[in-house]
Backbone as CSV, one residue per row, in Angstrom:
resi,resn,N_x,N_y,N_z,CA_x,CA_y,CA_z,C_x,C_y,C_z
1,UNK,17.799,3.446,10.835,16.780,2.821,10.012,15.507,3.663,10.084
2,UNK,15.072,3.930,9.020,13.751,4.946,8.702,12.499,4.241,9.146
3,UNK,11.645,4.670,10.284,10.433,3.190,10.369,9.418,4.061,8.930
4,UNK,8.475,3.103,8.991,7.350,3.370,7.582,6.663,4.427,8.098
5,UNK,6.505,5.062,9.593,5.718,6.039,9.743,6.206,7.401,8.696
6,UNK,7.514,7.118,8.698,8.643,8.519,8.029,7.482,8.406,6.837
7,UNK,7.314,7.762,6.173,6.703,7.891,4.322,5.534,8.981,4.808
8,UNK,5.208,9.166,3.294,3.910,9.610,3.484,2.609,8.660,3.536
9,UNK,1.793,9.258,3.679,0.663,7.994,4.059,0.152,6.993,4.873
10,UNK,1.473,7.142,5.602,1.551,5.491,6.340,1.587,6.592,7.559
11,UNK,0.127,5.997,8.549,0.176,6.210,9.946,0.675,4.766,10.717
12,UNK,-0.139,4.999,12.080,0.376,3.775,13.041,-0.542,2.725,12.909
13,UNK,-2.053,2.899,12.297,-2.693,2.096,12.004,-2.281,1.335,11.092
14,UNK,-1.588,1.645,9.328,-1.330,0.985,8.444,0.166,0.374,8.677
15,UNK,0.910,1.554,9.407,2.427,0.210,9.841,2.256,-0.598,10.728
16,UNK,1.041,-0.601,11.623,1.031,-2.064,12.454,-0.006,-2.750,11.156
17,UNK,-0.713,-2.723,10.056,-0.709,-3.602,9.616,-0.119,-4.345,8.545
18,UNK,1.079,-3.471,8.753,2.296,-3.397,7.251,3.226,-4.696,8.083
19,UNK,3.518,-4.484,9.424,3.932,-5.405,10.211,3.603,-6.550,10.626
20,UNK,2.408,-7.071,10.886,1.423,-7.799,10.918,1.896,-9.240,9.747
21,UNK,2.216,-8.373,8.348,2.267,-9.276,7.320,4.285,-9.299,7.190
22,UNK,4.264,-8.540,8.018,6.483,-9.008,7.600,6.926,-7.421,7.090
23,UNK,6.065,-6.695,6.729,6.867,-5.313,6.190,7.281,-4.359,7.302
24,UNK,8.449,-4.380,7.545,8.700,-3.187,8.627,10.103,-2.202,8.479
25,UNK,9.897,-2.143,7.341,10.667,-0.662,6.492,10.297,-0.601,5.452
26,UNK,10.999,0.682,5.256,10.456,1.377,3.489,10.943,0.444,2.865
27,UNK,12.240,0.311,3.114,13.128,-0.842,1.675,12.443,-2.082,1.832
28,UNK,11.822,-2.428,2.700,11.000,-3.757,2.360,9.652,-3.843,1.792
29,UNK,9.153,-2.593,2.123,7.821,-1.957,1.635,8.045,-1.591,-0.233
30,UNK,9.109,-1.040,-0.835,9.253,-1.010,-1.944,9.603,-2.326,-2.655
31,UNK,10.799,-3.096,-1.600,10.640,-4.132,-2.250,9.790,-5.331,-3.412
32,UNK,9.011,-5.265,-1.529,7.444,-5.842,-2.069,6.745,-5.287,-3.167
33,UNK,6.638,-4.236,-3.375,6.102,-3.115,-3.854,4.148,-2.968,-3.131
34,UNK,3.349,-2.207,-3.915,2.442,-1.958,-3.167,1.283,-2.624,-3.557
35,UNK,1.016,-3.520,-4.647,0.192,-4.516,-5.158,0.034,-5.805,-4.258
36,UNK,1.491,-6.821,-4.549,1.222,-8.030,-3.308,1.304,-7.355,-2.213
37,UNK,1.762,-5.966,-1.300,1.350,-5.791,0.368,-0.264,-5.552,0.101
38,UNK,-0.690,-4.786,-0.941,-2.226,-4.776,-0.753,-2.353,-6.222,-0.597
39,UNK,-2.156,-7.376,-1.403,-2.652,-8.423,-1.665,-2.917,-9.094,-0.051
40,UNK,-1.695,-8.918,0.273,-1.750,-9.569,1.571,-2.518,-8.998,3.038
41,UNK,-2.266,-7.766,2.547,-3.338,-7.040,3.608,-4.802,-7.361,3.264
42,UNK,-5.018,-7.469,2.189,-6.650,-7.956,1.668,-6.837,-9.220,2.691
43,UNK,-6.208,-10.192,2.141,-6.083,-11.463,2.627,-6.651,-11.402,4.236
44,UNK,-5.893,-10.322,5.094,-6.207,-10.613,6.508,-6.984,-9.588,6.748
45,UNK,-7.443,-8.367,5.954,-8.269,-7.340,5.973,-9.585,-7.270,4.837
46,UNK,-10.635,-8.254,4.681,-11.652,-7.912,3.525,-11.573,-6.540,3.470
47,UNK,-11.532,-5.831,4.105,-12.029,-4.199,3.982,-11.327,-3.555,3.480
48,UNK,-9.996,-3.920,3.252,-9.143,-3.118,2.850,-9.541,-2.584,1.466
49,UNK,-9.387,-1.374,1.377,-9.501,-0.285,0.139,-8.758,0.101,-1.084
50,UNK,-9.618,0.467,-1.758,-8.383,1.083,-3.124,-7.914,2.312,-2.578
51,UNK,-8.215,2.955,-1.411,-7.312,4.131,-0.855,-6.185,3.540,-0.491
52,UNK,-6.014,2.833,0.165,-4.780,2.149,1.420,-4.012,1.657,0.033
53,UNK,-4.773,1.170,-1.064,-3.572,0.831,-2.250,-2.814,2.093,-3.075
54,UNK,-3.642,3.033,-2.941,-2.841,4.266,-3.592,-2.214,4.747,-2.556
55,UNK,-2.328,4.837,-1.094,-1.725,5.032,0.007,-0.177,4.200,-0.285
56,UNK,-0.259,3.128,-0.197,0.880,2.169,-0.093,1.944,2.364,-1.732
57,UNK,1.558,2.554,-2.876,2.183,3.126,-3.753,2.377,4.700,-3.815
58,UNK,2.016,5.669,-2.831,2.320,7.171,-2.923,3.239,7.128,-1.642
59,UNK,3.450,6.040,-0.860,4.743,5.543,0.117,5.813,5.482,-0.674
60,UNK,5.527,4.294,-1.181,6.934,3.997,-2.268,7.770,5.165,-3.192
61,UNK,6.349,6.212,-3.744,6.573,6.952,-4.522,7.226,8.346,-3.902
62,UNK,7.361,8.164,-2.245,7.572,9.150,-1.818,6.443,10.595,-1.844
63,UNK,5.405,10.235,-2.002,4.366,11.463,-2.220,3.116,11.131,-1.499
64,UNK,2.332,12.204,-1.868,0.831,11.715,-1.314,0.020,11.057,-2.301
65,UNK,-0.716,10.418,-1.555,-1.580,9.249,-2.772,-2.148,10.281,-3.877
66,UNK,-2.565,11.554,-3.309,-3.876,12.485,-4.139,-2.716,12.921,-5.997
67,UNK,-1.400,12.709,-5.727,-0.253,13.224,-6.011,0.074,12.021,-6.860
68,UNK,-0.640,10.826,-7.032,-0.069,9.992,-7.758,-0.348,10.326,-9.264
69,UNK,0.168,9.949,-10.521,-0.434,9.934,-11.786,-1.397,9.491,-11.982
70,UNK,-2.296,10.355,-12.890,-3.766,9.360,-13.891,-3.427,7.494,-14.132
71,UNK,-2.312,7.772,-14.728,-2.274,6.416,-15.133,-1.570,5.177,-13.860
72,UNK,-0.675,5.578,-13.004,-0.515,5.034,-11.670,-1.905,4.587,-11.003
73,UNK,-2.900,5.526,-10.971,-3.766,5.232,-10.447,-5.071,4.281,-11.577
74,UNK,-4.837,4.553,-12.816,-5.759,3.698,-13.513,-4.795,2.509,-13.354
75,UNK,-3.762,1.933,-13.522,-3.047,0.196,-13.207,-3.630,-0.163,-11.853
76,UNK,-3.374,0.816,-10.432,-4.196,0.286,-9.815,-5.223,0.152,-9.503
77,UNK,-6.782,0.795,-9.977,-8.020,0.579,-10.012,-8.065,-0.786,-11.200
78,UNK,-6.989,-0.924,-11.811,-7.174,-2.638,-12.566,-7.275,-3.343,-11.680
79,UNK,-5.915,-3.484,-11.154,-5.650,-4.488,-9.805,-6.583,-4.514,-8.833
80,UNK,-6.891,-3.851,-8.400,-8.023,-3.869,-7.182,-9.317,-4.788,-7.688
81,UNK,-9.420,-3.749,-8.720,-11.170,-4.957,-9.547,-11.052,-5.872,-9.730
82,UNK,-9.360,-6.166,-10.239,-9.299,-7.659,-10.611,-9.159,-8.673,-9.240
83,UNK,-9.149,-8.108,-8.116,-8.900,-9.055,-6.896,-10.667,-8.992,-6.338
84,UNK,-11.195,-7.754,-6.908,-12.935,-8.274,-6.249,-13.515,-9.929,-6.399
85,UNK,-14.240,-10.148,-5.426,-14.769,-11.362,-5.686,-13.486,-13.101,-5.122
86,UNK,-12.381,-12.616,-5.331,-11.277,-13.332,-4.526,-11.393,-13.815,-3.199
């Protein structure tokens, strides 16, 4: 079994808080996909960032966040704004 450190992006800081909420593999990490784990990491992290969300979809995507598409990254600068103020 691959732990989430294998992805890219994901150190020991973000898989203990990938764990924290129930994610503790890639296939559960894609599952979820990387919108509701942001969601839920928000939830127990105010601080959490629109980095750690392009982080958590350039996991899934197998790449580095910097490496994601224009438009990958404009859906999630929606999502993020749309959870400000939540």
């Amino acid at each position: 079994m691959m732990s989430l450190k294998s992805l890219p992006n994901i150190g020991s800081v973000i898989e203990k808080q990938l764990h924290s909420i129930g994610i503790c593999t890639p296939e559960e990490l894609a599952k979820t996909g990387s919108k509701e784990a942001f969601y839920y990491l928000k939830l127990s992290d105010n601080s959490a960032c629109l980095h750690l969300l392009y982080a958590l979809q350039g996991a899934i995507e197998n790449k580095r966040y910097t490496e994601l598409s224009n438009d990958t990254k404009n859906d999630l600068q929606k999502y993020y704004k749309s959870l400000e103020g939540r």
